[in-house]
TORPA-4810 file (N, C-alpha, C, O; in nm, 3 decimals):
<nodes>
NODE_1_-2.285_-4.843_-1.588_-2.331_-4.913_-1.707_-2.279_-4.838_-1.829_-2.288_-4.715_-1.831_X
NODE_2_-2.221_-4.910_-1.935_-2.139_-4.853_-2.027_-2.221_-4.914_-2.135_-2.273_-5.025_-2.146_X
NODE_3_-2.217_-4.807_-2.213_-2.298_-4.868_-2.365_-2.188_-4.845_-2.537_-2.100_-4.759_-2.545_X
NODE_4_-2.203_-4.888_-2.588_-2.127_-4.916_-2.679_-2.216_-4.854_-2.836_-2.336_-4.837_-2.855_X
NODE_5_-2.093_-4.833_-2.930_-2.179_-4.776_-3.091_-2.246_-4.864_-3.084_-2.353_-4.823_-3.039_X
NODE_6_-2.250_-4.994_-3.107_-2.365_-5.151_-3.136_-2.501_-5.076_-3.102_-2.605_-5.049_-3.162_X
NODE_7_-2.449_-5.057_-2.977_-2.620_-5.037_-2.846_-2.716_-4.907_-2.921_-2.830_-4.874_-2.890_X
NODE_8_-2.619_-4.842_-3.041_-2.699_-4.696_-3.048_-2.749_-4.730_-3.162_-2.661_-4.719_-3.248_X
NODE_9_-2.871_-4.776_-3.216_-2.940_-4.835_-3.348_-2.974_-4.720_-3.408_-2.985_-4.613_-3.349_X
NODE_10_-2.995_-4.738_-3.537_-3.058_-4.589_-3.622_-3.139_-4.525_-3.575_-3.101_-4.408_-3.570_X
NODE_11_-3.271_-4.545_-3.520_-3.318_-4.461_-3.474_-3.309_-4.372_-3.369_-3.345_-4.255_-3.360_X
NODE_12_-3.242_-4.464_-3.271_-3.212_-4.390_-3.135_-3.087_-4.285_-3.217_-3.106_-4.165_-3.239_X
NODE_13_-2.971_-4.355_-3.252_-2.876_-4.188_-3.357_-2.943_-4.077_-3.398_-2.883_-3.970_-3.405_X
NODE_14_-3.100_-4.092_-3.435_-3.154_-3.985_-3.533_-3.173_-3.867_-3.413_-3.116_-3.759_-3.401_X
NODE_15_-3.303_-3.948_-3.305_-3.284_-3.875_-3.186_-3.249_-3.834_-3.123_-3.310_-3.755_-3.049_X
NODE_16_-3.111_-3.868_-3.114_-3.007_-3.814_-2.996_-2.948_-3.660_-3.059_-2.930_-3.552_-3.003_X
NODE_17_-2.925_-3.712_-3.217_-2.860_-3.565_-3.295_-3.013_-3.462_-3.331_-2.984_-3.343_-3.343_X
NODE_18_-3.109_-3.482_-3.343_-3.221_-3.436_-3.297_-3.258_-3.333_-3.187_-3.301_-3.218_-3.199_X
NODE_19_-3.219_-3.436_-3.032_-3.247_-3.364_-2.947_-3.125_-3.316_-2.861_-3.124_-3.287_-2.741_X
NODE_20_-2.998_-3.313_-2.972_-2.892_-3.287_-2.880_-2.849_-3.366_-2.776_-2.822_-3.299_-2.676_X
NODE_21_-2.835_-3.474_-2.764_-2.832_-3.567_-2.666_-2.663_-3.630_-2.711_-2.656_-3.649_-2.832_X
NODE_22_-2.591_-3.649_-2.669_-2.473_-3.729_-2.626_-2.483_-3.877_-2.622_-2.593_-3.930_-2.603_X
NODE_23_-2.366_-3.954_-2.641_-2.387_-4.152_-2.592_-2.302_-4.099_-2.440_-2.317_-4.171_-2.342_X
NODE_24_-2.238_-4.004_-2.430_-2.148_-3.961_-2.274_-2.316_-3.954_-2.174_-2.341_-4.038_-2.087_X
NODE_25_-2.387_-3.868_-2.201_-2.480_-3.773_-2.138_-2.575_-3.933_-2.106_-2.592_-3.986_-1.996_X
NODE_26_-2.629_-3.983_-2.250_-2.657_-4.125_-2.190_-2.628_-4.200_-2.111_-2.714_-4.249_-2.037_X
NODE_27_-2.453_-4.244_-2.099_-2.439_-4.347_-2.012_-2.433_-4.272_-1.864_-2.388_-4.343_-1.774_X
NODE_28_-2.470_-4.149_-1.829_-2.472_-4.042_-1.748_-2.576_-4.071_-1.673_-2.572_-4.096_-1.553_X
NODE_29_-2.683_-4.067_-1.748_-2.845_-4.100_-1.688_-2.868_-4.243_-1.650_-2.938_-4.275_-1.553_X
NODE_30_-2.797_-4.343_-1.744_-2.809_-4.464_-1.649_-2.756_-4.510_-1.550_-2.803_-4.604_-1.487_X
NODE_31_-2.641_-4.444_-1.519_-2.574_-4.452_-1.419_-2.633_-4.361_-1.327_-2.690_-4.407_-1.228_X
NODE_32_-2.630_-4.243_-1.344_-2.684_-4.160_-1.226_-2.821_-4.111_-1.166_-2.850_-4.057_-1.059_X
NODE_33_-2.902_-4.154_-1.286_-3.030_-4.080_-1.303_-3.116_-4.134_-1.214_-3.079_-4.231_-1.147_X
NODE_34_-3.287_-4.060_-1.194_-3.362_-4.135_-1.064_-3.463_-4.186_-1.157_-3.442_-4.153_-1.273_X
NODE_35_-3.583_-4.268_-1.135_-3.655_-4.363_-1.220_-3.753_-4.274_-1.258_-3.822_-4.206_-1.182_X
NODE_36_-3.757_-4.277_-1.419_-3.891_-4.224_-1.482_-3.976_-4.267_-1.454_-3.988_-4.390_-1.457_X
NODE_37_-4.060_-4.198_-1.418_-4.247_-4.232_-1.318_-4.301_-4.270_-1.461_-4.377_-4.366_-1.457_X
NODE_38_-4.280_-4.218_-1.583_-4.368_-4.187_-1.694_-4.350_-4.308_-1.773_-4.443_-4.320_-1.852_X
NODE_39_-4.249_-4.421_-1.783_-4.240_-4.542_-1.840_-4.337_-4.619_-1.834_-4.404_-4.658_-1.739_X
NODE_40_-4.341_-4.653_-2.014_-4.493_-4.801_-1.994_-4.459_-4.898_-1.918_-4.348_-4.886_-1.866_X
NODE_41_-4.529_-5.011_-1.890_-4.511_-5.133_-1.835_-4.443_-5.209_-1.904_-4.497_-5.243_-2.009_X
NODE_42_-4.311_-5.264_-1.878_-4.230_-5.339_-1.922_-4.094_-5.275_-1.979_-3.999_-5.329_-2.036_X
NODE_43_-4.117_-5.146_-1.944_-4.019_-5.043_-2.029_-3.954_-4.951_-1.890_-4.007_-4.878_-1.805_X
NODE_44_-3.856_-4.982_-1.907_-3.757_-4.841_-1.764_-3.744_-4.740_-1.831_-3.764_-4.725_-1.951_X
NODE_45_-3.697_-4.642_-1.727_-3.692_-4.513_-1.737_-3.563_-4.437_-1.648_-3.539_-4.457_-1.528_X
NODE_46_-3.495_-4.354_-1.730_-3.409_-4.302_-1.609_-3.428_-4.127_-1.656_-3.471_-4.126_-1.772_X
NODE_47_-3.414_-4.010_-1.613_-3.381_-3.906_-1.565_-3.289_-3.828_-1.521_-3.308_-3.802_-1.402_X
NODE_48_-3.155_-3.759_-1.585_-3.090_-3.682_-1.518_-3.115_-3.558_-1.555_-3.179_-3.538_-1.658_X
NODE_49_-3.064_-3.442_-1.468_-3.088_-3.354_-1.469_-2.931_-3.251_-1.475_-2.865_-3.227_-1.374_X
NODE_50_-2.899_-3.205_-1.598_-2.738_-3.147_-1.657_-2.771_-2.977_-1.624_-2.868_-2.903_-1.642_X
NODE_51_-2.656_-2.964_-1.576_-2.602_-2.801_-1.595_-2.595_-2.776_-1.736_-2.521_-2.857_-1.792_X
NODE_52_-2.638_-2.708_-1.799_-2.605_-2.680_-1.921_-2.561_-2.552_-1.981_-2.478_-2.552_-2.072_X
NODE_53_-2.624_-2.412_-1.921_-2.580_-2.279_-1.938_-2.521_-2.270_-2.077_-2.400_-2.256_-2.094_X
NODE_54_-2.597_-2.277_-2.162_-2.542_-2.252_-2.287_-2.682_-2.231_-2.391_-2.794_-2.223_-2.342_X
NODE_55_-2.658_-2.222_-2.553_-2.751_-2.197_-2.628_-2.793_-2.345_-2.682_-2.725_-2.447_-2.693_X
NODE_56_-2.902_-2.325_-2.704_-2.948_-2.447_-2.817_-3.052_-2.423_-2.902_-3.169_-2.440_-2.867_X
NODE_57_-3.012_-2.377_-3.034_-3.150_-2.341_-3.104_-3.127_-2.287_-3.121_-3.135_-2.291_-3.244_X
NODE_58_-3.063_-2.149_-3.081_-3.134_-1.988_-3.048_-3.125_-1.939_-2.919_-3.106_-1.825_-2.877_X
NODE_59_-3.149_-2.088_-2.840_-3.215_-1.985_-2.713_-3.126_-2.046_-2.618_-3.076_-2.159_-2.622_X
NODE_60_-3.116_-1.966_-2.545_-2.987_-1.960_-2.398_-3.081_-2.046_-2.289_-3.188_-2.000_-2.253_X
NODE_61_-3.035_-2.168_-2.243_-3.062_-2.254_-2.109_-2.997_-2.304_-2.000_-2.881_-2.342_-2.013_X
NODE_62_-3.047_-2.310_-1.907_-2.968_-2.312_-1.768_-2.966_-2.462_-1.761_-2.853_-2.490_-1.721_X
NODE_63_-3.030_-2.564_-1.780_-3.031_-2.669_-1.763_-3.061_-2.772_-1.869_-3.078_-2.712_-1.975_X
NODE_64_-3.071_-2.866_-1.880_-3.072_-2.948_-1.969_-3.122_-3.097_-1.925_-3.032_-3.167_-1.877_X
NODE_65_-3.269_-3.164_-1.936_-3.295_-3.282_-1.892_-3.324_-3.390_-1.956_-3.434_-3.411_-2.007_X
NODE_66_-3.180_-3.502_-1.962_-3.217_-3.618_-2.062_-3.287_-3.737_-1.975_-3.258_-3.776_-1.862_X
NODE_67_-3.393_-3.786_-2.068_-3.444_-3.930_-2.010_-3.400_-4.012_-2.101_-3.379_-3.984_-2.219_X
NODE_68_-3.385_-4.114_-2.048_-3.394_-4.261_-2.181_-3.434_-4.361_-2.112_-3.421_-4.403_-1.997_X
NODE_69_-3.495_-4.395_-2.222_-3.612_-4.549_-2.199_-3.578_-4.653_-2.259_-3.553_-4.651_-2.380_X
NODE_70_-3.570_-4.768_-2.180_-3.454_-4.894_-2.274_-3.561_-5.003_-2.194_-3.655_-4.973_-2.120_X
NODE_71_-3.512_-5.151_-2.239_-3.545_-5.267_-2.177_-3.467_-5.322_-2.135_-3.350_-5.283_-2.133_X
NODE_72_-3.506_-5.420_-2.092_-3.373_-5.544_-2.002_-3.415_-5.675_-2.088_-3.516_-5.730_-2.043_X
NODE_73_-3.362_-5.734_-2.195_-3.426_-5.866_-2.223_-3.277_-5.975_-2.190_-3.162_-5.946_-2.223_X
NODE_74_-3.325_-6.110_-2.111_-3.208_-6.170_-2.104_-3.065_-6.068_-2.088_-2.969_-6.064_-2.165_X
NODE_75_-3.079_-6.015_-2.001_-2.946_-5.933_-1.896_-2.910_-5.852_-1.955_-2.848_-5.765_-1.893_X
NODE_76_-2.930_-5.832_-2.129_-2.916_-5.709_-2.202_-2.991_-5.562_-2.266_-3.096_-5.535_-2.325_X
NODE_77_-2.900_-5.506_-2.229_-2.947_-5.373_-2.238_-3.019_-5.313_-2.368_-2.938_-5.256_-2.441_X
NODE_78_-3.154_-5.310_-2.414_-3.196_-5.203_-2.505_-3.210_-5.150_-2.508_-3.259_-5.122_-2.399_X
NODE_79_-3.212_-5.060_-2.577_-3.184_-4.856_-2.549_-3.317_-4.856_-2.652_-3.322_-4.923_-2.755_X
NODE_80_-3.414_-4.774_-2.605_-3.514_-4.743_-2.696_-3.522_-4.561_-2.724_-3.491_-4.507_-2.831_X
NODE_81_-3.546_-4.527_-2.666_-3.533_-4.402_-2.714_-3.491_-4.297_-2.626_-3.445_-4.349_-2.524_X
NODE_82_-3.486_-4.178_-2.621_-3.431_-4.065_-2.546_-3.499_-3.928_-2.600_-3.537_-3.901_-2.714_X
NODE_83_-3.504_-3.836_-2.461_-3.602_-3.690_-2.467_-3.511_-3.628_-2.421_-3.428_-3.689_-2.353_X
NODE_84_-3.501_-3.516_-2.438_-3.469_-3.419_-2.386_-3.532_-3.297_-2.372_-3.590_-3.258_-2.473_X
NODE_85_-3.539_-3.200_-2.239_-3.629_-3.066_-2.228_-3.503_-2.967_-2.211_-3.389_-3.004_-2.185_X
NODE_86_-3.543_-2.840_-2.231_-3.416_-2.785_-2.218_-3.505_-2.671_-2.119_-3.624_-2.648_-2.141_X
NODE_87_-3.443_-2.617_-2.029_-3.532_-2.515_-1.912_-3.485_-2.494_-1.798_-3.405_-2.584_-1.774_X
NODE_88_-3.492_-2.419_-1.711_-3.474_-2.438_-1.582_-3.588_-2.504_-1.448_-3.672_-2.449_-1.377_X
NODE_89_-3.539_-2.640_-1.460_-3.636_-2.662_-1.363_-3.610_-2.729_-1.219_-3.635_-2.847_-1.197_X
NODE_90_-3.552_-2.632_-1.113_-3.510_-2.631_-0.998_-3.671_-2.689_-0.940_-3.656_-2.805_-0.902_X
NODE_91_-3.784_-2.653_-0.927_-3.899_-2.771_-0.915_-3.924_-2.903_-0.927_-3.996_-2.969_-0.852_X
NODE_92_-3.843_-2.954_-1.053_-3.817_-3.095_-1.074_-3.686_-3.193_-1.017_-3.659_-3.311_-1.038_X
NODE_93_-3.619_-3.092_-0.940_-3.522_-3.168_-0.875_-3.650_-3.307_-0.741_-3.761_-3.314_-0.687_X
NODE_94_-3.489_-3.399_-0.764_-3.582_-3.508_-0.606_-3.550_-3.444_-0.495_-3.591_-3.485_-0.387_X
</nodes>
């Protein structure tokens, strides 16, 4: 699933440069990612989980985990928003 500038609305831009997040790293998680348990009703969820080994902030991290939460209305894709944690969490693998 490929997403396009159109698909990335102002707010989701604010967030992504916010939380360090990528439109690459995005179309990453929808393609690869496993289903966010934590999505409201009517709202998906995806999860990947990035090598990252690098700084952000300040602070040095081994991993890097983006979610994004979008809808499906009439076969198209809405992108609602995106999180990111930065940590090592070999526990949260599936």
């Amino acid at each position: 699933m490929g997403i396009t500038d159109e698909d990335i609305h102002p707010h989701l831009q604010a967030r992504m440069l916010q939380r360090g997040v990528s439109k690459e790293e995005i179309e990453v998680v929808l393609n690869k990612g496993r289903e966010a348990k934590d999505a409201k009703p009517g709202t998906y969820g995806k999860v990947f989980l990035f090598q990252y080994e690098r700084e952000w902030e300040g602070q040095f991290y081994k991993e890097k985990e983006v979610t994004v939460y979008y809808k499906l209305r009439q076969g198209k894709l809405i992108l609602l928003t995106v999180k990111a944690r930065y940590g090592s969490f070999k526990g949260d693998k599936p």
